[in-house]
NUVOMI-844014 format. One record per residue (C-alpha): residue number from 1; x, y, z. Coordinates in steps of 0.05 Angstrom, whole numbers, padded with zeros to 5 digits, m for minus. Example, Ala and Ser with C-alpha at 12.3 -4.5 7.8 and 13.67 -1.06 7.14 Angstrom:
REM residues 2
<1; <00246; m00090; 00156>>
<2; <00273; m00021; 00143>>
This chain:
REM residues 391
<1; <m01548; m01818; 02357>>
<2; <m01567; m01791; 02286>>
<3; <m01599; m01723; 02291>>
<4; <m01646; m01693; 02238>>
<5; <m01699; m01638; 02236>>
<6; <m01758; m01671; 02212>>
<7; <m01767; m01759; 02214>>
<8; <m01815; m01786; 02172>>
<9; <m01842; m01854; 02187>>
<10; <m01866; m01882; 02115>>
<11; <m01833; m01885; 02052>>
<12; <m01905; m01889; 02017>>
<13; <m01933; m01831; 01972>>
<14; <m01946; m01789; 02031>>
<15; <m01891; m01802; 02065>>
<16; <m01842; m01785; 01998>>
<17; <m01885; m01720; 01974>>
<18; <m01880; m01695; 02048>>
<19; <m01804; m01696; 02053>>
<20; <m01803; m01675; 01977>>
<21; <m01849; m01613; 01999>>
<22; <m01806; m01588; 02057>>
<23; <m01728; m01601; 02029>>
<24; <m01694; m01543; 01997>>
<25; <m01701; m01500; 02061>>
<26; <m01641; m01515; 02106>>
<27; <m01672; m01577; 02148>>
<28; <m01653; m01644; 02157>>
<29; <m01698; m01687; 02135>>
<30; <m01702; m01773; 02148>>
<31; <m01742; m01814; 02122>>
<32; <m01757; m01896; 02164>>
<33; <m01774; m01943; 02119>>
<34; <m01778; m02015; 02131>>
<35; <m01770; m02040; 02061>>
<36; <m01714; m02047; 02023>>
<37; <m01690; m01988; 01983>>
<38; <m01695; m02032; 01919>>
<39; <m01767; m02036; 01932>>
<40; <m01775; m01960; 01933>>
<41; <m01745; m01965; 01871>>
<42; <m01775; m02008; 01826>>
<43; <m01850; m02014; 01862>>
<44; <m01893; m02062; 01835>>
<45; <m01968; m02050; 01808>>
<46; <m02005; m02059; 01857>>
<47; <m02073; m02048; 01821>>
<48; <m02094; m01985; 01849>>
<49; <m02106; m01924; 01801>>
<50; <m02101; m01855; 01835>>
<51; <m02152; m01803; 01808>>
<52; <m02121; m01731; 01816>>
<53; <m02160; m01669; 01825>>
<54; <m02125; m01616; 01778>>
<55; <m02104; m01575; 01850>>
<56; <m02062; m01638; 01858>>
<57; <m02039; m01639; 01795>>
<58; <m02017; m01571; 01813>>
<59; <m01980; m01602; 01876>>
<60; <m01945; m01655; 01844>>
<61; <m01922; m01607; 01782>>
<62; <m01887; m01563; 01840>>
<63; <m01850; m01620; 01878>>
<64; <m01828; m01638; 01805>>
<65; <m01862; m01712; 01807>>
<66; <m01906; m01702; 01739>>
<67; <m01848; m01685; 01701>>
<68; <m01823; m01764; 01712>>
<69; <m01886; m01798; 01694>>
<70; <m01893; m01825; 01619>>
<71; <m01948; m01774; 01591>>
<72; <m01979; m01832; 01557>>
<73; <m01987; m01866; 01632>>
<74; <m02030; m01809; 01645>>
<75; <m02109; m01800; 01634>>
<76; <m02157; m01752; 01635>>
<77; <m02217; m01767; 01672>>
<78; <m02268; m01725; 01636>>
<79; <m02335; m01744; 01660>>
<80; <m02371; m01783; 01714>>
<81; <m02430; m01821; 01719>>
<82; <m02467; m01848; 01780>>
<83; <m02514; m01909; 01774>>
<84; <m02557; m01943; 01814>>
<85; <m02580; m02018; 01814>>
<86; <m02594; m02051; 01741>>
<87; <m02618; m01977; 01712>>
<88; <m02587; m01947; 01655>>
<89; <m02607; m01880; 01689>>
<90; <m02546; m01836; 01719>>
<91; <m02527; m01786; 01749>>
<92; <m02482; m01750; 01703>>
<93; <m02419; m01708; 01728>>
<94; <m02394; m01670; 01664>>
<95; <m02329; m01633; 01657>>
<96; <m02367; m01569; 01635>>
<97; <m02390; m01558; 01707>>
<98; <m02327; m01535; 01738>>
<99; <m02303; m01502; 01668>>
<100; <m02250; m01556; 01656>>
<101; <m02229; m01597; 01602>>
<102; <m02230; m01650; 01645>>
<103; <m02259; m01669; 01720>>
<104; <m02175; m01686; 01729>>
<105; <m02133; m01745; 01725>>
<106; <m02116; m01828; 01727>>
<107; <m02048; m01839; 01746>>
<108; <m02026; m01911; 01765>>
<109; <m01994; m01908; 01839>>
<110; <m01946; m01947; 01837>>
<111; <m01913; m01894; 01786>>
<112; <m01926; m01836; 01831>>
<113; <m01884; m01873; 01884>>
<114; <m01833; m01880; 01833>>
<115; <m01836; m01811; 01808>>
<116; <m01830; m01789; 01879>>
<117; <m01774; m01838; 01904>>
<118; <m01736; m01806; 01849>>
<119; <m01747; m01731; 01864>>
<120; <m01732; m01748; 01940>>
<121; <m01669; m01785; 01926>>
<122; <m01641; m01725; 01883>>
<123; <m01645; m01680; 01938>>
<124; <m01595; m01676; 01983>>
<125; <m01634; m01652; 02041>>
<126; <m01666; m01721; 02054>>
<127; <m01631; m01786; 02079>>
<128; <m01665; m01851; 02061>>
<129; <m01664; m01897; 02117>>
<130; <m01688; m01962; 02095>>
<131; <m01701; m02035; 02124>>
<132; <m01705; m01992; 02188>>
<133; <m01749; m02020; 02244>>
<134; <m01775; m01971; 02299>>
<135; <m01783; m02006; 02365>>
<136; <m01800; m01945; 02399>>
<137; <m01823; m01869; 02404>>
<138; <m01825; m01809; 02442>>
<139; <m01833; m01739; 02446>>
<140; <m01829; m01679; 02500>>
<141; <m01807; m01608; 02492>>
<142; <m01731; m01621; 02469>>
<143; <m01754; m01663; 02414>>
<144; <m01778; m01729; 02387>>
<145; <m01737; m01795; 02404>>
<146; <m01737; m01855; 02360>>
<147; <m01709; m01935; 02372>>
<148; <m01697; m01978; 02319>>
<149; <m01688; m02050; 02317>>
<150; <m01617; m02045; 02295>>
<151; <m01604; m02012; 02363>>
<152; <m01590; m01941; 02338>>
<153; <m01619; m01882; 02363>>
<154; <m01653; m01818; 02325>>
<155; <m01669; m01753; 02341>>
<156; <m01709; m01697; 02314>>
<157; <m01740; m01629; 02325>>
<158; <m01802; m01664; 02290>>
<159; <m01833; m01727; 02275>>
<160; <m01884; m01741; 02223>>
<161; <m01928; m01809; 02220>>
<162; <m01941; m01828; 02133>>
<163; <m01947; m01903; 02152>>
<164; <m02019; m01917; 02133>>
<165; <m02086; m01920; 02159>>
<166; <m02056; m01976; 02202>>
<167; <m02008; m01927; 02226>>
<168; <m01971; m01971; 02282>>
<169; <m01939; m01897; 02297>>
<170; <m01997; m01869; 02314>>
<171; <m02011; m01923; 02357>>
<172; <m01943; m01917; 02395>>
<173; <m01963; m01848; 02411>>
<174; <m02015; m01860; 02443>>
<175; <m02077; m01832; 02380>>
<176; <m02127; m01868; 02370>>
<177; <m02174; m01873; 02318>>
<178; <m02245; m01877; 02290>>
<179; <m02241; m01937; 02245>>
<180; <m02296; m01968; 02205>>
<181; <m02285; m02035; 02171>>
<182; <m02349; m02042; 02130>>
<183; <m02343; m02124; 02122>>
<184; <m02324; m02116; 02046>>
<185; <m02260; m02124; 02008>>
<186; <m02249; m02082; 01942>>
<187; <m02207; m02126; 01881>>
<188; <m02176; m02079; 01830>>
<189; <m02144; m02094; 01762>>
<190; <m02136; m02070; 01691>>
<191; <m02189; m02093; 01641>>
<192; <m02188; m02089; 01564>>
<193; <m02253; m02077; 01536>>
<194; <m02283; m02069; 01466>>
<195; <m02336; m02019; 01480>>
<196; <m02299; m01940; 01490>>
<197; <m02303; m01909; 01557>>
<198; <m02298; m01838; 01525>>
<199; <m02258; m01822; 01590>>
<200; <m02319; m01825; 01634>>
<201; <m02313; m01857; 01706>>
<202; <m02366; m01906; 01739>>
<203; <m02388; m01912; 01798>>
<204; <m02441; m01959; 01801>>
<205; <m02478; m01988; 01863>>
<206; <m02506; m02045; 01839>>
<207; <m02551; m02090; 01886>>
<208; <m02506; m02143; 01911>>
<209; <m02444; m02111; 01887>>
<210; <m02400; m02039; 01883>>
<211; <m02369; m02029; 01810>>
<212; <m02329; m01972; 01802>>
<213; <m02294; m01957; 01727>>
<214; <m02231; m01912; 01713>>
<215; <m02219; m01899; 01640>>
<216; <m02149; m01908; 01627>>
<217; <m02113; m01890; 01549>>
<218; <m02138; m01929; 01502>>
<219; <m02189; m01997; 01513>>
<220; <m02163; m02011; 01586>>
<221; <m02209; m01997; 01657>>
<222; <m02183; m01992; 01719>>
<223; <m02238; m02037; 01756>>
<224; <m02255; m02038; 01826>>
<225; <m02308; m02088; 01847>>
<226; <m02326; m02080; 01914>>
<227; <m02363; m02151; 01954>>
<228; <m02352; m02182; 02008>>
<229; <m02286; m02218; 02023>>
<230; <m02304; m02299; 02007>>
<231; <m02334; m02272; 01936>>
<232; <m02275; m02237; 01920>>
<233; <m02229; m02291; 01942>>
<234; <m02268; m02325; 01891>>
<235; <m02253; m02278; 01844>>
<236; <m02189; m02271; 01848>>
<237; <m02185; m02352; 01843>>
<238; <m02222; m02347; 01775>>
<239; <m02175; m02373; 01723>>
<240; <m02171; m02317; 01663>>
<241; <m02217; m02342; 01616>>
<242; <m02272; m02352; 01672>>
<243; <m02258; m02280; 01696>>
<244; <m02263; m02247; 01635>>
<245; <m02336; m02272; 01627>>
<246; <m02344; m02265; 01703>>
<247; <m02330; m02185; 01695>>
<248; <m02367; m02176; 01637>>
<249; <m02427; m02205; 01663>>
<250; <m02411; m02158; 01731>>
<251; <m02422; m02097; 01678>>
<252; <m02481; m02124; 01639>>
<253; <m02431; m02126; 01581>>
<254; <m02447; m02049; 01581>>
<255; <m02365; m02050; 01560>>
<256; <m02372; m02109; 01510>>
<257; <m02320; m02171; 01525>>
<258; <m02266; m02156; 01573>>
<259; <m02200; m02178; 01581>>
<260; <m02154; m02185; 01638>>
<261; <m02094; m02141; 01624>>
<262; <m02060; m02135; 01696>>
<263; <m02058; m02177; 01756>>
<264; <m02112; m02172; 01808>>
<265; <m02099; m02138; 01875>>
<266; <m02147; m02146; 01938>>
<267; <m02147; m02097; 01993>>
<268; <m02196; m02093; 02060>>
<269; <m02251; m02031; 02060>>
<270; <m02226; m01998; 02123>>
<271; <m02236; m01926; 02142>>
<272; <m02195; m01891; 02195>>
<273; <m02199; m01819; 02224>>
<274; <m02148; m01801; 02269>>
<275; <m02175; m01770; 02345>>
<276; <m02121; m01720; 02339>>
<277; <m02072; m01707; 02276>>
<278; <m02017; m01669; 02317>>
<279; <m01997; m01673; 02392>>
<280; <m01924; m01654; 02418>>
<281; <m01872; m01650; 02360>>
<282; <m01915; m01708; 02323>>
<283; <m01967; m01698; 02262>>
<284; <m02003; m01752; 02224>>
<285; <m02001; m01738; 02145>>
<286; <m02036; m01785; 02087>>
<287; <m02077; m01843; 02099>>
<288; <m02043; m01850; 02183>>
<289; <m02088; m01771; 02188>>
<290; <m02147; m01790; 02151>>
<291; <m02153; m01854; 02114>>
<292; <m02231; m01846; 02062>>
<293; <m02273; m01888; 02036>>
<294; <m02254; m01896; 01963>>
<295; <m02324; m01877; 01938>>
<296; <m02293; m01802; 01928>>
<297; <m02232; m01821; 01903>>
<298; <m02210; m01769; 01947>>
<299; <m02157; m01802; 01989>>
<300; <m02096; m01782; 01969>>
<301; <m02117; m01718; 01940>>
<302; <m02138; m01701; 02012>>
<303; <m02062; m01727; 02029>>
<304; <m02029; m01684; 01984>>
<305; <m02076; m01623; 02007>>
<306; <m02051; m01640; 02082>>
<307; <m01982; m01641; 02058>>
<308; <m01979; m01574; 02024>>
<309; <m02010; m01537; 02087>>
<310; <m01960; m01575; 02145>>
<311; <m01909; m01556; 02087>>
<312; <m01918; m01490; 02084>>
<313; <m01928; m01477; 02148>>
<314; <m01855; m01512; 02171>>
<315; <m01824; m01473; 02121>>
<316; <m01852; m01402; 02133>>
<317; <m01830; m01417; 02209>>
<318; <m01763; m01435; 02188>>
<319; <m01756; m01372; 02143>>
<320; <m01775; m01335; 02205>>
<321; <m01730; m01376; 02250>>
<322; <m01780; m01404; 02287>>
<323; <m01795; m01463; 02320>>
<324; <m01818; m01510; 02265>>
<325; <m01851; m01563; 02313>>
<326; <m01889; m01499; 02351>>
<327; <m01953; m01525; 02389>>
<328; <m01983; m01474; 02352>>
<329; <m01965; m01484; 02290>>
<330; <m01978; m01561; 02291>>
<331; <m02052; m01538; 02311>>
<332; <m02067; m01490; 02247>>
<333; <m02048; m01552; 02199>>
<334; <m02097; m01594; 02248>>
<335; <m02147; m01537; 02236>>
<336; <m02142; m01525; 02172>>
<337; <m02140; m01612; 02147>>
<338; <m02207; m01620; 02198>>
<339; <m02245; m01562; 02159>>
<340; <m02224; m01594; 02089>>
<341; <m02233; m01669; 02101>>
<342; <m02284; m01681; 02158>>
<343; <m02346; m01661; 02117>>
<344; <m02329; m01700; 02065>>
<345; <m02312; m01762; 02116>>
<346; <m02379; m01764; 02145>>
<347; <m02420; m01758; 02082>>
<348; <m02380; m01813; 02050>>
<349; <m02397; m01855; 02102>>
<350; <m02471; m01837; 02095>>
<351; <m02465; m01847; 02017>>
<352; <m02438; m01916; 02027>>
<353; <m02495; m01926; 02082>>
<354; <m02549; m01915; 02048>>
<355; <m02524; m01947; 01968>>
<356; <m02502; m02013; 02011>>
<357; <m02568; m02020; 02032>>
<358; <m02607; m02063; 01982>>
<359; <m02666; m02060; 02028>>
<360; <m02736; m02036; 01977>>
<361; <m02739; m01968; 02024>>
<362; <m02665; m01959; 02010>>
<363; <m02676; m01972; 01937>>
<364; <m02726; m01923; 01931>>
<365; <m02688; m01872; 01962>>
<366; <m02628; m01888; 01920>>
<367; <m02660; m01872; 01858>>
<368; <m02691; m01812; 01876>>
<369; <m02638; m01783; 01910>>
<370; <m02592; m01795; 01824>>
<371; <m02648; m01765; 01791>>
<372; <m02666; m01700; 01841>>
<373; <m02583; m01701; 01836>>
<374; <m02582; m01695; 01761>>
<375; <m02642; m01646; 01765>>
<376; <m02606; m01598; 01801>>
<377; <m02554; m01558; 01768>>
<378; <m02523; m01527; 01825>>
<379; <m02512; m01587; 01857>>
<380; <m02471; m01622; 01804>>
<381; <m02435; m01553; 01794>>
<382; <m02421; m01568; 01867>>
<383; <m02405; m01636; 01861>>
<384; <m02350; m01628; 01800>>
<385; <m02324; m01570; 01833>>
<386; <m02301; m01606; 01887>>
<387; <m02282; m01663; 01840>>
<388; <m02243; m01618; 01806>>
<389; <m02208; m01581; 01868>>
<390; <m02198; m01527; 01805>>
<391; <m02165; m01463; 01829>>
């Protein structure tokens, strides 16, 4: 039987910045992954475009992850607008409410899962356990018990679920979860364009359609269209040429021609929100804890933010030679990741309610709700505050 401290199922962002944020300490730390290690490696775009708050900025700087990523590979996202239906009105989000140069960051994730399978594999408090297959799980007051396909047997003091918000780990432990599939899929790719973004961000809620815009360097968008899944199979069966003029017409030409610059990724709109993010030497961190709407962009800043506090918790515990999978201790990062993400969870859900809704009383309220948004100035201070996570 192999013995570690902490397991972590998940070799994903989360699961990498979570063993990244508690080695250096004195604990064994495993990571289950069920790809190969090459993939981990050398992971392929996969379309998506991360937008970091500068709080987890912060994070990544201090689990030495920034320092890897190409400068030029990073953006600043400097301003945001909100629009609504075939109005040029918006609801503007600028940088100079939370006192920033910027409202934070567009990273591509594919290279923060690079950057942070290379800062795991230099320490040598983690072991990479890859094309690993758990067949079973278990916990009770000696510790948490894991099978794996290969027949092998591990063991830890802890066990931490980072395997999505599909987490089959969850599952095997008996959590379940509030999940919301909202009948859409979202298709993301990079666009060239010959109208400048000036580093603003779009979110648009079209009638008919979700576009969202992240201003990368240079003339190139990360686009999100959000519709439901036979259009975007359509889409995504466009040949280029056909796409290109397909897209543009999506944004009114408001970017001028476009041009495919990436391939194009499709992923299911799925929310999940876990009953319970702890129980006895488990906890659920990332997407497997609380898994957002992408309206926010929040996701995996809210990951991160999880991270940090189970972190720091495990490690003050183990300075004090404590117990670092203490039923109370487990319960304070609970606490504390309810308090920060639960709010914004349920209004997300609302926000997506009520701009899906292409219904004339729906409309109505859509509009009014941008412009008494824009009106008030404490609001948007609000709103790019929490943007911004700035600290």
């Amino acid at each position: 039987m192999m013995n570690f401290d902490i397991v972590i199922v998940g070799a994903g962002p989360a699961g990498l910045c979570f063993a990244q944020a508690v080695a250096g300490c004195g604990l064994r730390i495993a990571i289950l992954e069920r790809q190969p290690e090459s993939m981990l490696a050398n992971p392929a775009f996969d379309g998506r475009e991360i937008a970091l708050t500068h709080h987890s900025a912060q994070l990544m700087q201090s689990l030495g992850l920034l320092e890897r990523i190409d400068q030029h590979a990073i953006s600043p996202l400097r301003d945001a607008r909100v629009l609504n239906g075939p109005s040029l009105y918006a609801m503007n989000i600028e940088h100079g409410d939370s006192k920033k140069a910027s409202l934070g960051y567009l990273i591509a994730n594919h290279l923060i899962r690079q950057s942070a399978y290379e800062a795991v594999k230099s320490s040598p408090d983690i072991t990479l356990l890859t094309e690993s297959d758990m067949t079973g799980v278990s916990t009770d007051n000696e510790g948490a018990y894991i099978s794996l396909a290969s027949g092998e047997k591990v063991k830890s003091q802890l066990l931490v679920a980072a395997d999505s918000r599909f987490s089959e780990t969850r599952r095997a432990m008996g959590i379940p979860a509030s999940m919301h599939d909202f009948g859409k899929t979202m298709m993301v790719c990079v666009m060239e364009h010959s109208i400048p973004h000036h580093h603003v961000a779009w979110e648009w809620f079209d009638y008919g359609q979700t576009l969202a815009l992240l201003p990368m360097n240079g003339m190139r968008s990360s686009v999100v269209i959000t519709l439901p899944a036979n259009d975007i199979q359509r889409l995504m069966s466009l040949s280029e040429p056909a796409f290109n003029e397909d897209i543009a017409m999506r944004f009114k030409h408001r970017l001028g021609a476009m041009q495919l610059a990436s391939t194009r990724h499709a992923y299911p709109l799925v929310t999940a929100y876990a009953s319970q993010l702890v129980a006895k030497r488990f906890a659920l961190v990332g997407d497997a804890a609380v898994g957002m709407h992408p309206v926010t962009a929040h996701g995996f800043n809210f990951g991160l933010s999880g991270i940090d506090v189970l972190a720091q918790e495990i490690k003050t515990a183990k300075s004090r030679g404590s117990n670092i999978a203490a039923t109370a201790l487990l319960e304070r990062y609970e606490r504390k990741h309810r308090i920060k993400t639960r709010p914004l969870f349920i209004a997300t859900h609302a926000i997506a309610k009520l701009y899906g809704n292409d219904s004339m009383p729906a409309r109505l309220i859509r509009s009014a709700s941008l412009r008494i948004g824009n009106r008030v100035s404490p609001f948007k201070r609000a709103v790019a505050h929490m943007l911004t996570e700035a600290r």
